[in-house]
Every structure is written in C-alpha cells, then in structure tokens.
KETI-978528 format. One record per residue: residue number from 1; chain; x negated, y, z negated of N, C-alpha, C in turn. Coordinates in steps of 0.02 Angstrom, whole numbers, plus 50000, padded with zeros to 5 digits. Last residue first. Layout:
% residues N
r mipa=NUM; baza=A; n_X=X; n_Y=Y; n_Z=Z; ca_X=X; ca_Y=Y; ca_Z=Z; c_X=X; c_Y=Y; c_Z=Z
...
% end
This chain:
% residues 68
r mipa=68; baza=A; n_X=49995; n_Y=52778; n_Z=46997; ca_X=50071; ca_Y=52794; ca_Z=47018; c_X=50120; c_Y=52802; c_Z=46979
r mipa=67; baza=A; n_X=49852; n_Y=52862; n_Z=46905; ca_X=49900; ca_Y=52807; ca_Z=46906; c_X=49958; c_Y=52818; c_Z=46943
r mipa=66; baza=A; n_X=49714; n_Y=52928; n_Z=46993; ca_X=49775; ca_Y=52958; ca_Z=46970; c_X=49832; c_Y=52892; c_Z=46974
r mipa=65; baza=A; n_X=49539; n_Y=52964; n_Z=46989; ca_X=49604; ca_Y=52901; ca_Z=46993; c_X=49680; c_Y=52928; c_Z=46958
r mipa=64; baza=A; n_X=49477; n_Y=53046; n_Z=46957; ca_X=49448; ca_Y=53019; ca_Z=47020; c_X=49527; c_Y=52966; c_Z=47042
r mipa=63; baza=A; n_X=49471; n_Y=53127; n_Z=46877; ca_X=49537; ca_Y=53139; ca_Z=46918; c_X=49505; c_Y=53115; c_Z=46968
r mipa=62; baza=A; n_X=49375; n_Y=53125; n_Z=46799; ca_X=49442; ca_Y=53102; ca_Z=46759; c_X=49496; c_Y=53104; c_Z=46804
r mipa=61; baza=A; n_X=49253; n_Y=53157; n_Z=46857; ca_X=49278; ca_Y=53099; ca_Z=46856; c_X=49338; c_Y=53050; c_Z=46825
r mipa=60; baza=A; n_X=49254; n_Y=53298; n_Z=46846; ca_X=49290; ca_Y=53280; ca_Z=46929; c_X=49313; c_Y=53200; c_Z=46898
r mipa=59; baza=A; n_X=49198; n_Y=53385; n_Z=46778; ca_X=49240; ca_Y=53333; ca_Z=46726; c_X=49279; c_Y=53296; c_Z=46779
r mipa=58; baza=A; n_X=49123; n_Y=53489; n_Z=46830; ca_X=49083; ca_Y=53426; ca_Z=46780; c_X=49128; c_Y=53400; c_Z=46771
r mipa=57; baza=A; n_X=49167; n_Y=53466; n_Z=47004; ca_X=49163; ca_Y=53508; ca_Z=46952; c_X=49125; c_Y=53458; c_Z=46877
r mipa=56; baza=A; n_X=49120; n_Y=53431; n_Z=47164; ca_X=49177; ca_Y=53414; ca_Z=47114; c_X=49145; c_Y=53465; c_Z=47057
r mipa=55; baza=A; n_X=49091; n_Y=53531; n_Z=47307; ca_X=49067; ca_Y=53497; ca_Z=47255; c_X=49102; c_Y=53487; c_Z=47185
r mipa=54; baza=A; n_X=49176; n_Y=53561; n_Z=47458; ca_X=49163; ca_Y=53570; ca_Z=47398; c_X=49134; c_Y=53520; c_Z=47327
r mipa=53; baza=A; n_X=49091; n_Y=53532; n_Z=47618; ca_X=49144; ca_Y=53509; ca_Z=47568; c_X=49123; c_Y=53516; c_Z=47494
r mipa=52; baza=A; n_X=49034; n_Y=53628; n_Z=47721; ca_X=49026; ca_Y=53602; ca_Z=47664; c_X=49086; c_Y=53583; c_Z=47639
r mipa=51; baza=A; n_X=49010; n_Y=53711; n_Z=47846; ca_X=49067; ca_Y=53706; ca_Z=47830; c_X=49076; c_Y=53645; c_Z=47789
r mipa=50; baza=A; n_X=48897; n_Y=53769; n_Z=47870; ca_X=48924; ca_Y=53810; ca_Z=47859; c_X=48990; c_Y=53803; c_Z=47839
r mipa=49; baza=A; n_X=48818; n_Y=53656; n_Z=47922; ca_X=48801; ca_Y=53689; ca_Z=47854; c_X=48853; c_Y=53735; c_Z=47810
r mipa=48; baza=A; n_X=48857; n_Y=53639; n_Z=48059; ca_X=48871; ca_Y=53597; ca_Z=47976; c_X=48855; c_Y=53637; c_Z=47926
r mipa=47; baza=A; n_X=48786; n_Y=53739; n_Z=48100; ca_X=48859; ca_Y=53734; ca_Z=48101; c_X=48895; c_Y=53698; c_Z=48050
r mipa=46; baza=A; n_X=48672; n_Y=53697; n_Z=48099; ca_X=48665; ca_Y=53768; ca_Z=48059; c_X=48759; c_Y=53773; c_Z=48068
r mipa=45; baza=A; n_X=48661; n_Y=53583; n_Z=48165; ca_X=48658; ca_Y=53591; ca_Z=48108; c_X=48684; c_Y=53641; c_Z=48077
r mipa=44; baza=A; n_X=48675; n_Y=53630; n_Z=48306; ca_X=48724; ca_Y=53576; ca_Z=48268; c_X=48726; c_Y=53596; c_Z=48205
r mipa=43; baza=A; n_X=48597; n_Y=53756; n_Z=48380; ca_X=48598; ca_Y=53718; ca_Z=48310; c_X=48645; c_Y=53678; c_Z=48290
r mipa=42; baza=A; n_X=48593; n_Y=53880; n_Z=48435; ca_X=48609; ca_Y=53837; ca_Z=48461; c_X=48628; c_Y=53759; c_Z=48418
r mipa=41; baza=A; n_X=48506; n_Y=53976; n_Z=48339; ca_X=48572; ca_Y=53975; ca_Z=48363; c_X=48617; c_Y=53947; c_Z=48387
r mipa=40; baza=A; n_X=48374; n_Y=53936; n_Z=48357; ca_X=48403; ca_Y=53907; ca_Z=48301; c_X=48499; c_Y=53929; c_Z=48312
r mipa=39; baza=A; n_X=48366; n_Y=53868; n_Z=48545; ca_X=48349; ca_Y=53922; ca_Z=48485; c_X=48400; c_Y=53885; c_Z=48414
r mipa=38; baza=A; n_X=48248; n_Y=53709; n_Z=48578; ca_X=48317; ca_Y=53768; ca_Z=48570; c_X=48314; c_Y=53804; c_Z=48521
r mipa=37; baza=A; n_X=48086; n_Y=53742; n_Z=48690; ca_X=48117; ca_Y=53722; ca_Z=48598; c_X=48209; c_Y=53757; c_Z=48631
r mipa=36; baza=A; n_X=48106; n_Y=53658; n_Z=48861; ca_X=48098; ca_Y=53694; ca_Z=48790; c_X=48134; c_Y=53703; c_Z=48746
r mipa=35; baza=A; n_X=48047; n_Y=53485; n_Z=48880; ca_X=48099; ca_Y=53519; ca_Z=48870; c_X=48074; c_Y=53605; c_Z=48820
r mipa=34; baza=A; n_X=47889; n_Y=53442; n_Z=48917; ca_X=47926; ca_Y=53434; ca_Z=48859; c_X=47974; c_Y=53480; c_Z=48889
r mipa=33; baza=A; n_X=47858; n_Y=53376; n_Z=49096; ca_X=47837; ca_Y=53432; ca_Z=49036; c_X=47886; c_Y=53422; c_Z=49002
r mipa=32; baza=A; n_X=47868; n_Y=53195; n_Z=49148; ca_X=47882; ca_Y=53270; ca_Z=49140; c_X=47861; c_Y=53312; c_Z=49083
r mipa=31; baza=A; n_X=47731; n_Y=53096; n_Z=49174; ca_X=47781; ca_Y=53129; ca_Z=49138; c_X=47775; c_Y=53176; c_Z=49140
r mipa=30; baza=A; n_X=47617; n_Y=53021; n_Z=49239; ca_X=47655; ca_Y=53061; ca_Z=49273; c_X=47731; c_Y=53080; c_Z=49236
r mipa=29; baza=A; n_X=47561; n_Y=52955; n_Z=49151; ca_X=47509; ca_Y=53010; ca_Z=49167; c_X=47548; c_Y=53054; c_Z=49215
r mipa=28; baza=A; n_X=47617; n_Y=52843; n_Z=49116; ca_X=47603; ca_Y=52898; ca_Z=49067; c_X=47580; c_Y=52957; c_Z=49093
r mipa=27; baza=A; n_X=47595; n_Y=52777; n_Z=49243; ca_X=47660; ca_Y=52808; ca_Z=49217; c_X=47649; c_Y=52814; c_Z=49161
r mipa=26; baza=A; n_X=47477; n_Y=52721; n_Z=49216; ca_X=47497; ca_Y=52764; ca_Z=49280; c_X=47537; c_Y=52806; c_Z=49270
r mipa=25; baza=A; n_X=47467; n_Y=52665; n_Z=49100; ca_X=47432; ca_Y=52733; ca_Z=49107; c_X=47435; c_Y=52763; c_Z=49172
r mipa=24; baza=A; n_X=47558; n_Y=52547; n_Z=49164; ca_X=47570; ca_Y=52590; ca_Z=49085; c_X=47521; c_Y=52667; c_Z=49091
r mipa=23; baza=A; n_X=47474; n_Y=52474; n_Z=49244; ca_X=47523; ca_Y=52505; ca_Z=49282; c_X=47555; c_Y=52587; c_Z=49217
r mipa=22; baza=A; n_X=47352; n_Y=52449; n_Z=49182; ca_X=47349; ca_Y=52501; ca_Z=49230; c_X=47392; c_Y=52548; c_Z=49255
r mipa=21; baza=A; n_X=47426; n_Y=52344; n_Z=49095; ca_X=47378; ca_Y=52425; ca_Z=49073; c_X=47378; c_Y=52468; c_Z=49134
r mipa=20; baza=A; n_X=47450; n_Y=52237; n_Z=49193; ca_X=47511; ca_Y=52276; ca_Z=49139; c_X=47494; c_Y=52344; c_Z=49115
r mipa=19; baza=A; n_X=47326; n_Y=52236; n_Z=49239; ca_X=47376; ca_Y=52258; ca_Z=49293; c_X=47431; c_Y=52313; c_Z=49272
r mipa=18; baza=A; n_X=47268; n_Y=52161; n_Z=49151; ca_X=47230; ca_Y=52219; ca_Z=49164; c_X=47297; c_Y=52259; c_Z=49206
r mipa=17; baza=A; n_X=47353; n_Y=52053; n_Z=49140; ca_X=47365; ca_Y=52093; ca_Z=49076; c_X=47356; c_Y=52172; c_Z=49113
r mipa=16; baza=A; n_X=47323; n_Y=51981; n_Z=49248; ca_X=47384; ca_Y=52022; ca_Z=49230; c_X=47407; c_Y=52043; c_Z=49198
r mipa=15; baza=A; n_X=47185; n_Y=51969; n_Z=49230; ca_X=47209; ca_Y=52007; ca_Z=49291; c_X=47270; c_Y=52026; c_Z=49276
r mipa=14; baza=A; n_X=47183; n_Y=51882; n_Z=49112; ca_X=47174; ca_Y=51937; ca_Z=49110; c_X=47206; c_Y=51999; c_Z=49170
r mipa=13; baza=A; n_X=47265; n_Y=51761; n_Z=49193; ca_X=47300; ca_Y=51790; ca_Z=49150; c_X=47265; c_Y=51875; c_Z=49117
r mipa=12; baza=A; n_X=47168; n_Y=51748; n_Z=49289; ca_X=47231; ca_Y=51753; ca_Z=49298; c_X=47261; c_Y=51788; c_Z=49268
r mipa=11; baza=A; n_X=47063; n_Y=51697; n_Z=49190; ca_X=47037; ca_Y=51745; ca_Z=49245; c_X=47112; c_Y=51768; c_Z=49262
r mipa=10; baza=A; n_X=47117; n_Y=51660; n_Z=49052; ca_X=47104; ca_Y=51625; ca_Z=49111; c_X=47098; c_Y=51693; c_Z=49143
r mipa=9; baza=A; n_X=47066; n_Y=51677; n_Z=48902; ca_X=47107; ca_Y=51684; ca_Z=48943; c_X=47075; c_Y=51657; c_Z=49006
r mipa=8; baza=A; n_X=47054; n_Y=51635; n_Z=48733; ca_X=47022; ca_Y=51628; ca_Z=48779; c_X=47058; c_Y=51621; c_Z=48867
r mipa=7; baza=A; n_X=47052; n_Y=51695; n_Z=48590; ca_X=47086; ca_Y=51642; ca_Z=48621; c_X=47030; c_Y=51642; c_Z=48697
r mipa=6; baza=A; n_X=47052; n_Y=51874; n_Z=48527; ca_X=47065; ca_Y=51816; ca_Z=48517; c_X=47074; c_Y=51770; c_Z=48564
r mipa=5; baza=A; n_X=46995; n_Y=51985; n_Z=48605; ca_X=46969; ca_Y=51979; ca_Z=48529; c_X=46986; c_Y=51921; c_Z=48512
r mipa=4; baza=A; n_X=46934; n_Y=52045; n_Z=48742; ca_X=46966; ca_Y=51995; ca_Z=48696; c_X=46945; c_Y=51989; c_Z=48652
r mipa=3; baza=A; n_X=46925; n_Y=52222; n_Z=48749; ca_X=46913; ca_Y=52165; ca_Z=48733; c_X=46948; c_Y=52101; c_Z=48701
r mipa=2; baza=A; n_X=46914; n_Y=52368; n_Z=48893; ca_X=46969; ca_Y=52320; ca_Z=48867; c_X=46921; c_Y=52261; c_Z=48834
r mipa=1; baza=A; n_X=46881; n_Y=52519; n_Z=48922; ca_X=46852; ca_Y=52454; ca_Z=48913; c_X=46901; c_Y=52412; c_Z=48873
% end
C-alpha cells in the first residue's frame, strides 16, 4: 500500500511513481545468491598484518629531523 503524505499528484504522475516501485521490487526479487564467505587464508588483510612497519621508540622524536 503506497501513501501520499505530501502535495497532491496528478493521476499521471502517481502512475509513474507506482511503475518506478514496481519496476524496483521486480528487480530485487531477481538477484543473484550472495557469493561464498572467503576463507581467512585468502585474506589481504592477514597479509598486511604480517608485514608492519616498525613502531618508533620513546625518544623517536629527537630524530624526527636531522640538520644538513
């Protein structure tokens, strides 16, 4: 059930709203099944992880700048 809530449409212009909905839950209703899960092996991530750039030390900020 569809309602106007604001303004006041012309017979026309509902028809082509109703049309815009119809056509939208047509093609919702014919999507493909989800992909299946990838394993955690497969993982971009778990690759990054593994190759971290070292974390400065407590006093890193005295050798942030080295004069020429």
């Amino acid at each position: 059930m569809i309602k106007v809530v604001r303004g006041n449409p012309t017979p026309e212009e509902l028809a082509a709203a109703l049309a815009v909905v119809q056509a939208r839950a047509a093609a919702g209703a014919a999507v493909a099944p989800p992909a299946p899960a990838r394993s955690e092996w497969s993982s971009p991530a778990r690759l990054a992880a593994a190759h971290r750039a070292p974390h400065p030390g407590p006093r890193a900020w005295r050798t942030t700048y080295w004069p020429a």
